[in-house]
N, C-alpha and C positions, 0 to 999 in steps of 0.2 A: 504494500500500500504506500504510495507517495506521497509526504508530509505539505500539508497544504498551507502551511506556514512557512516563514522565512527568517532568516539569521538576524539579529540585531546590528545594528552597523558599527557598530564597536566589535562585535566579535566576527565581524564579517573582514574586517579591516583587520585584525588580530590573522584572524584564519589565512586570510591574503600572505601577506608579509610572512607566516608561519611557512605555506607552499615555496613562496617565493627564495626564502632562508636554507629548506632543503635544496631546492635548486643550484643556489650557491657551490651548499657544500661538496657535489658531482657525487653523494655516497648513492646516486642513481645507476651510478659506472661499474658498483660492484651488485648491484642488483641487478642488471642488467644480465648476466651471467647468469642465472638461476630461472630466469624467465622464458615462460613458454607454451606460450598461448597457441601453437600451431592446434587448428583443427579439423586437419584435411583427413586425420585417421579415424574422425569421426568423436564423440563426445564432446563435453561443454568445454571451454577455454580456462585455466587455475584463475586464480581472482589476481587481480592485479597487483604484483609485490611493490610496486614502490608506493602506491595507494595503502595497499596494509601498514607497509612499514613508517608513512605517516602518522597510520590509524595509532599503532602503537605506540608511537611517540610520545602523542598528543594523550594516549590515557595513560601512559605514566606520569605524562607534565600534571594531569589535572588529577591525581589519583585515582585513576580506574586501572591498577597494575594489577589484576588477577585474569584470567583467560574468559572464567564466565562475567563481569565485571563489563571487557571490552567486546566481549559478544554481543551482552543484553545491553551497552551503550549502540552498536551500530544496528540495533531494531529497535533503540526509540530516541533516541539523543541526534536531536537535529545536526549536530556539528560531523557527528562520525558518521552520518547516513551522507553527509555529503562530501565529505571524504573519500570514500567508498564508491562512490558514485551509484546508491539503489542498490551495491549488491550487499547482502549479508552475509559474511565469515561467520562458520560456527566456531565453537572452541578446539575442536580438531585441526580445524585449519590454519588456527594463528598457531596452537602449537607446532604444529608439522614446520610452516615459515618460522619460526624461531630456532627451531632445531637444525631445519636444514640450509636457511641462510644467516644466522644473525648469530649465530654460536660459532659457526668455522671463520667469520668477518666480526668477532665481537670488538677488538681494537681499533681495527681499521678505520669503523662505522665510528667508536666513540672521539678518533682522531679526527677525522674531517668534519664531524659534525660540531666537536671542541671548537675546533682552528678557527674554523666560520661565526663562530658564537662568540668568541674573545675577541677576532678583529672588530666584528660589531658593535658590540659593547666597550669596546678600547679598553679592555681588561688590563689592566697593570700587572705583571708577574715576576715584575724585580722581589716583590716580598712575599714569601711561599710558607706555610704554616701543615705541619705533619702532624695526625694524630691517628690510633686505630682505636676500633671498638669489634665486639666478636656478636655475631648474627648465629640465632641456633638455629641449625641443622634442621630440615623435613626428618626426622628420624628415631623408630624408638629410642624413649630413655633407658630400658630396661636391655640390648643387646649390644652393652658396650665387652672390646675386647681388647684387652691387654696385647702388646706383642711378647710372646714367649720364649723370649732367650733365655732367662734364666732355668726354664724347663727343658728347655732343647738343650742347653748345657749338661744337667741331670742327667739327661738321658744320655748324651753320649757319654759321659762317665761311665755309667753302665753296661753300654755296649762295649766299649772297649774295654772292662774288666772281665767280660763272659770271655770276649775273644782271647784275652791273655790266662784267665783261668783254665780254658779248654783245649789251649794252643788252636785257635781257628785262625787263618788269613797273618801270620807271624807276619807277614811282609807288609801288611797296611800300615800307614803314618797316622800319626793321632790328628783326630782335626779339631780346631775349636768349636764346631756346630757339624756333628756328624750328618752326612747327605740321603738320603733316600733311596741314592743308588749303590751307595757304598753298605747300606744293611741290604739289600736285593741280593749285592756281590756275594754277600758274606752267607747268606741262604743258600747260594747255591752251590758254593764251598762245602758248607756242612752236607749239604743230600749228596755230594761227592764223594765226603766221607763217612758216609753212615755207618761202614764197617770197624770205624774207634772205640763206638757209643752202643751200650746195647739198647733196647726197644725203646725201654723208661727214660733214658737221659737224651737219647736223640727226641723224644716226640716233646721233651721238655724246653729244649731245646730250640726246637725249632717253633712251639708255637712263646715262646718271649721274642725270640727275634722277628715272628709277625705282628707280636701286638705291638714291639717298637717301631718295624716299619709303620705301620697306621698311623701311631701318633706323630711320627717325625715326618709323614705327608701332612697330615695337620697342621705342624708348628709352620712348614715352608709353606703353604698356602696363606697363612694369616701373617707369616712375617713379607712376604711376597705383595700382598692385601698393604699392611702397613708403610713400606718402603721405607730405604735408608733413613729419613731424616724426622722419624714420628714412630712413638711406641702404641698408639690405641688406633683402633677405628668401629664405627656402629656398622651392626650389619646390616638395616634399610640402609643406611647410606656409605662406602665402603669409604670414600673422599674424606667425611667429618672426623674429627680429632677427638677427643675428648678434652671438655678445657672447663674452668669455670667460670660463670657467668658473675658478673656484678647484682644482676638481679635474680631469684632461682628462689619461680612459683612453686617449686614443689616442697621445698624447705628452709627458706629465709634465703638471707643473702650470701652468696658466695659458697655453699656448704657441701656443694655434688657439682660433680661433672656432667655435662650434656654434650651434647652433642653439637657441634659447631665449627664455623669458618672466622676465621683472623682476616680483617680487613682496614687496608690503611689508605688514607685518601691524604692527596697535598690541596690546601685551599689558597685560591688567590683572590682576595676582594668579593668572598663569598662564592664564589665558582668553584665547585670541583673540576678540578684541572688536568688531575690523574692518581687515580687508584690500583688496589691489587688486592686480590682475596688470595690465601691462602691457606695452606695445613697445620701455620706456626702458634707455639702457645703464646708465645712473646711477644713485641713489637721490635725489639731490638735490631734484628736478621734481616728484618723486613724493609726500615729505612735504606738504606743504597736499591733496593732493588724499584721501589717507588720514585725515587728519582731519577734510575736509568731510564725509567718510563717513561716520565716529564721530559727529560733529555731526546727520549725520540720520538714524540708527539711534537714537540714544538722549537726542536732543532737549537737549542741552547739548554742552561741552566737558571736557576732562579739566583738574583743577588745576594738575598736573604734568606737562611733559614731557622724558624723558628719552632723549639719542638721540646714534647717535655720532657723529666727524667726519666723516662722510658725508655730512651736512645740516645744515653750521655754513653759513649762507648769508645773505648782506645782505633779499634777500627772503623767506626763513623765519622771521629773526629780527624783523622788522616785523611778519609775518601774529602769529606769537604778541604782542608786544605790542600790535597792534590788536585783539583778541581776549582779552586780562587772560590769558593762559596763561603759568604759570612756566616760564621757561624753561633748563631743563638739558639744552643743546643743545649737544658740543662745537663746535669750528671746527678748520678743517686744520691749524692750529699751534699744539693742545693741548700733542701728545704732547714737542714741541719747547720750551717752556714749562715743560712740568711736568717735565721732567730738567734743562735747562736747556743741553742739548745745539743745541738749534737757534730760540733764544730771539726773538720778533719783535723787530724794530729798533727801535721807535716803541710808546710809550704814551699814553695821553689822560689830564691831572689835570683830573680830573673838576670840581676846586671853581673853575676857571678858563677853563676848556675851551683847554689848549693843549696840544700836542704834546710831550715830552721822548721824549730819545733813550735808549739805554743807559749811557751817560756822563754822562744829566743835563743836556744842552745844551738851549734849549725852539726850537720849530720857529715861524715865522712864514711866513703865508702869502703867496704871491706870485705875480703875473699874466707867463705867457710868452708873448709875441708870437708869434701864427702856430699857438699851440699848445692845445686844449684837452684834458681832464681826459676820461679812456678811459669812466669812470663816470658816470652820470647824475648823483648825487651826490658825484661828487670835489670834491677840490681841491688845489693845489697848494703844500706849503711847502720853506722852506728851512729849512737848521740850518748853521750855522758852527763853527768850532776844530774841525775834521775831524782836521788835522795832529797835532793835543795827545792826540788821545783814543786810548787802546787801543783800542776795539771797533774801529777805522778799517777795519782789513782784513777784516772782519768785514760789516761792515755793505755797505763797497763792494766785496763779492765778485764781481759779475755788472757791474765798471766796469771801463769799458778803462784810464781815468784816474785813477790814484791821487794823484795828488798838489794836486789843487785842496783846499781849504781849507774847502769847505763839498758840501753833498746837496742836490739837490729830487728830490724823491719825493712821488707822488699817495696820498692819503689818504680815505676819507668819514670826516668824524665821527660821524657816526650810527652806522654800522655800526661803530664800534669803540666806540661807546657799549656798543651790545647786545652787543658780543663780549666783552667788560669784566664788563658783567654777569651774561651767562651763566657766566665763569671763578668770578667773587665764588658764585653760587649751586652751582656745582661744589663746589666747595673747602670748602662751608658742610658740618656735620655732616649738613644732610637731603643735601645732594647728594652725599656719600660712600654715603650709605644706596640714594640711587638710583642710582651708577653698579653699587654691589655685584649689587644687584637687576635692573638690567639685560642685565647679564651672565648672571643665574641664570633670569632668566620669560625674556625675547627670545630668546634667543640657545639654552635649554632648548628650547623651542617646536620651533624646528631642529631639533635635535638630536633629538628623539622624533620628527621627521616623515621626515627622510634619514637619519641611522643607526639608530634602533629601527624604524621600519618599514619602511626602504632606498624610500622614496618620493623618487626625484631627477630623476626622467623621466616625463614625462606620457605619458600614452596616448590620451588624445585628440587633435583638430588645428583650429587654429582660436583666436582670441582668447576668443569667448564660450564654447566647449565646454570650453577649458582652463583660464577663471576660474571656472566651474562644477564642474567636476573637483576644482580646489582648496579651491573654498569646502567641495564638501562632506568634506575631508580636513581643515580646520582645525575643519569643526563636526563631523567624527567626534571632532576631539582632545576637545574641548570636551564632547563627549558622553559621554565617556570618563572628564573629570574628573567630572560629573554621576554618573555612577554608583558611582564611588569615595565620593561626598561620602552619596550615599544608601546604602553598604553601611556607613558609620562614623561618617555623621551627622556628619562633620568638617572644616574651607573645611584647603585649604593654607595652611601658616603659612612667611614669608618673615622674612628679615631685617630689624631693628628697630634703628637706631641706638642707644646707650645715651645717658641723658642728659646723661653729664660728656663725651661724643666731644665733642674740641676740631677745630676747624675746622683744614684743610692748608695748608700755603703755597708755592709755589712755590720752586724750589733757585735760588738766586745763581748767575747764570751766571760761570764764568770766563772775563778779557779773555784770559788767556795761551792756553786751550785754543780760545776763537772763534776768535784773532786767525790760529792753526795754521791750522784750518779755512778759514777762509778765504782765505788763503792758497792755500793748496792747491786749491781751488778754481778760482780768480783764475788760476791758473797752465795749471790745466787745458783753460778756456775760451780762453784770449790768447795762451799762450805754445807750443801743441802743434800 
């Protein structure tokens, strides 16, 4: 039935400019590829993919991101009927086009459709802001699975003591995670030798060494399932990790693992710019890899980066200095620092390159027999008049021995170079500008995705259906600021340091309240 009404001229003028935008961006050029309307073999022509891939756009831009959602929008929602041009996609057919174009093009689509969207809006991306947050998984809670090394270990223990107690296969090498093929071997070794064993000890025999083959095709299936770099996965979803959530409806905050995907996005002036979902528990791993991405979306780097102590790390803060990126990256003993509550021990003067303590004492370096440096880059010093100084108790909180007279403690200088420095660009008036602003684009970004649109659970399953899922929930955001900016011709205006902001300084820590502190501590670990 054909809607005998018509578009409003605000949204008609929106809808225009919206066509006209994808035009721009040629992401026609990879649809174009998949399209295939011949009907000379007879049956109806597929519905029109660049029309669909509108359709979907525009209901992620406006929150219609579920399949039946953009279905039952394009049989009664004026806007997506005329999209469509009268024809109606069921929910099989947007998924089939999702799956079969827009998941093997999921980068490409959110690169050119990006690129066009920032030139537009005169996107500023000198200042880039990183943060993640974890989306739970399509997936039972109840069929999470460990990976099994530690049992796979067991067990080849025990294979390889049958084999030595019964002299079977003498020539096999021990392995650290015995193979599947290597107990098959060893099976067929013993039925070789049946004549060692009489009836009892052979049939005994051989059926251990079948119940371990079984399990040890178990363990290689589920470590196989898992891959190198992740110990869990659920079995609806083989992708999801096991991690815990901030929020966790099934028993307060943080207290069980679920099922879920690690995702980190860089914002620029409120625009997601570029993101990546992944397998990781952490955020830490994931920064360089989020940047390479910005890096090849948009053929530079950002001037600026801003990001919390989630990703203060010795190898984060190299990649940006080999890379000229500012770096306003905190580290895990910001927050400790800047109250002055949990202060590090150890500073670097920079015009000398030595060590001093909290008391001022300087550290020199020194070689321990037997003993090397946990870090590629450590090294090790000592510091003396431990006895004389306040911080003492303080500083040797995690010592069983208080009463020696000096510390060694491993150190890199490098990485307390870059940690140094990143504090100095914190503290500076641009970096008050961008912690304020971090907090209000990054962390905003969230906050429109899981509380204004209650997006916190995926509905897809799979790594690449649920970075594509994503992608097109960040470039619905994205598409969404695009139309606000086209109804009032206006970019988002952010906070602007003023020019007399004086730069912060760190609070003095007190010896009397460390020394409590540690203390108390000290007592807790030694003495309890």
């Amino acid at each position: 039935m054909t809607p005998s009404f018509d578009l409003k001229e605000e949204e008609r003028d929106i809808f225009l400019k919206f066509y006209d935008f994808l035009d721009r961006t040629e992401v026609g050029e990879i649809i174009k590829r998949y399209e295939n309307n011949n009907t000379k073999s007879g049956g109806r022509p597929n519905v029109n993919y660049y029309n669909l891939l509108a359709t979907i756009l525009y209901g992620f831009a406006t929150r219609r991101d579920t399949l039946r959602e953009i279905e039952e929008a394009c049989n009664y929602d004026i806007r997506f009927i005329s999209m469509m041009e009268q024809i109606r996609p069921d929910h099989s057919t947007i998924s089939l086009f999702i799956n079969k174009v827009v998941v093997p093009n999921e980068k490409e689509i959110f690169k050119l459709i990006n690129n066009q969207l920032i030139k537009e809006m005169k996107v500023n991306l000198d200042d880039a802001f990183i943060d993640g947050t974890k989306f739970e998984a399509n997936a039972n809670k109840y069929k999470f699975v460990w990976k099994p090394t530690t049992f796979h270990k067991r067990l080849t223990s025990t294979f390889f003591s049958i084999l030595q107690e019964n002299e079977i296969c003498q020539d096999f090498h021990y392995e650290e995670f015995v193979k599947s093929s290597t107990i098959a071997l060893s099976i067929s070794r013993l039925s070789q030798e049946k004549d060692r064993f009489n009836e009892l000890k052979y049939t005994s025999l051989m059926k251990t060494l079948n119940s371990l083959l079984v399990k040890v095709l178990e363990y290689e299936e589920k470590e196989s399932i898992c891959g190198p770099n992740r110990n869990s996965y659920y079995k609806t979803d083989y992708d999801a990790t096991a991690m815990t959530l901030k929020t966790d409806y099934y028993s307060g905050l943080g207290t069980n693992t679920h099922a879920a995907y690690n995702t980190q996005i860089l914002v620029s002036e409120g625009i997601v710019c570029s993101y990546l979902v992944s397998q990781e528990r952490t955020d830490i791993r994931e920064f360089i890899n989020v940047l390479d991405l910005f890096k090849w979306i948009y053929d530079r780097f950002p001037v600026n980066v801003c990001a919390d102590a989630g990703y203060g790390s010795q190898k984060n803060y190299k990649y940006l200095k080999d890379n000229d990126i500012g770096n306003y990256v905190k580290h895990t003993s910001w927050e400790g620092n800047a109250s002055g509550r949990n202060p590090d021990c150890y500073t670097l003067n920079e015009s000398n390159n030595t060590i001093v303590c909290l008391n001022g004492n300087i550290g020199v370096p020194v070689d321990i027999p037997n003993r090397h440096p946990k870090n590629k880059n450590g090294q090790f010093f000592k510091i003396e008049g431990c006895n004389s100084c306040e911080f003492r108790y303080y500083c040797k909180k995690y010592q069983k021995i208080l009463d020696e007279d000096f510390k060694i403690f491993e150190l890199s200088i490098e990485f307390l170079k870059e940690k140094q420095k990143a504090e100095r660009n914190l503290l500076s008036a641009k970096g008050i500008e961008l912690r304020v602003n971090r907090s209000v684009q990054v962390e905003g970004v969230f906050g429109i995705v899981k509380q204004n649109a209650k997006y916190t659970r995926t509905r897809r399953r799979g790594l690449n259906r649920v970075s594509t899922e994503i992608m097109l929930t960040f470039l619905g955001h994205n598409i969404r600021k695009l139309f606000d900016f086209y109804r009032t011709n206006k970019r988002p205006n952010f906070w602007i340091a003023p020019k007399d902001l004086k730069d912060e300084n760190f609070k003095k820590p007190s010896a009397k309240r460390l020394s409590k502190k540690g203390t108390k501590i000290n007592n807790k670990i030694f003495k309890n």
